[in-house]
C-alpha positions in Angstrom: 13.4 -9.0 -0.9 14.0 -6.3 1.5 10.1 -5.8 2.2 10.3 -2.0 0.8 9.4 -0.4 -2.2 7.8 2.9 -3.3 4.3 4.5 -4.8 4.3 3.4 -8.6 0.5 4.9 -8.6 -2.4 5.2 -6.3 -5.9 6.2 -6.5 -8.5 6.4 -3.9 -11.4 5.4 -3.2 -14.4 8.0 -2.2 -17.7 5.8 -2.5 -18.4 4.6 0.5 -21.3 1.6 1.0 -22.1 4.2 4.2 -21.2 7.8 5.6 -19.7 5.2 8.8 -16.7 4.0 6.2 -13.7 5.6 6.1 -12.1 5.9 2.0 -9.1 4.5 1.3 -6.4 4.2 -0.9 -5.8 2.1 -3.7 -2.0 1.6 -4.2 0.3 -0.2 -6.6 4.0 -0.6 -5.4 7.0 -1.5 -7.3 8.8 -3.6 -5.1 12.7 -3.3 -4.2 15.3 -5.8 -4.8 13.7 -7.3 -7.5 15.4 -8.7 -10.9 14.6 -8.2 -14.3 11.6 -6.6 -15.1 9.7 -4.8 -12.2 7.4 -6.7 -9.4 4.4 -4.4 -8.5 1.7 -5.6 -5.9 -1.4 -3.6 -5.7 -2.4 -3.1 -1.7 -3.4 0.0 0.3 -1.1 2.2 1.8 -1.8 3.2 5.6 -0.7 6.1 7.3 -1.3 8.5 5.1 -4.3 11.2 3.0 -5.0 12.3 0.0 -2.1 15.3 0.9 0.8 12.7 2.1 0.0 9.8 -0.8 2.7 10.8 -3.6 4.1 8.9 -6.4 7.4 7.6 -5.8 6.4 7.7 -1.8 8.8 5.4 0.3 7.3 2.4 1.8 7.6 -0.6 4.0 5.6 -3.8 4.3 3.2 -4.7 6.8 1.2 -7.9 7.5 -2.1 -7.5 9.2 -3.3 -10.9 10.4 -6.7 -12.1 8.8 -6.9 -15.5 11.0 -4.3 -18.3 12.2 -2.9 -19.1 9.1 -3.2 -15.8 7.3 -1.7 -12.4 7.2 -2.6 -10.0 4.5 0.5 -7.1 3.6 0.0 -3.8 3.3 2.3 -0.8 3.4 3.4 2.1 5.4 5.6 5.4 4.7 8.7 5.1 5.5 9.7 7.4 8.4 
């Protein structure tokens, strides 16, 4: 898989646990390069507010590294 895909829907998230936390998105994308019926992951996508998050948004992977062993992906517009 090319590691791309695009916005199949979103919503975000406006309760924050303090006025200190940012929101955030809640994103699920369909994935490129996929057979057969359609993979969709659900992740966040960063880079982007409520005015830039669309569906059918452009997007790339991204890992963000949790520890040694472990890198979580989540997505970024494609420029």
């Amino acid at each position: 898989m090319p590691g791309t895909g695009r916005v199949f829907t979103y919503t975000w998230a406006d309760q924050r646990a303090s006025m200190d936390s940012p929101i955030y998105n809640i994103a699920v994308i369909e994935l490129d390069g996929t057979n057969g019926d359609p993979v969709r992951l659900m992740t966040q996508v960063r880079g982007v507010d409520k005015e830039t998050l669309t569906i059918d948004l452009p997007v790339r992977a991204i890992f963000e590294r949790f520890d040694d062993e472990v890198a979580v992906p989540f997505f970024e517009p494609v420029a």
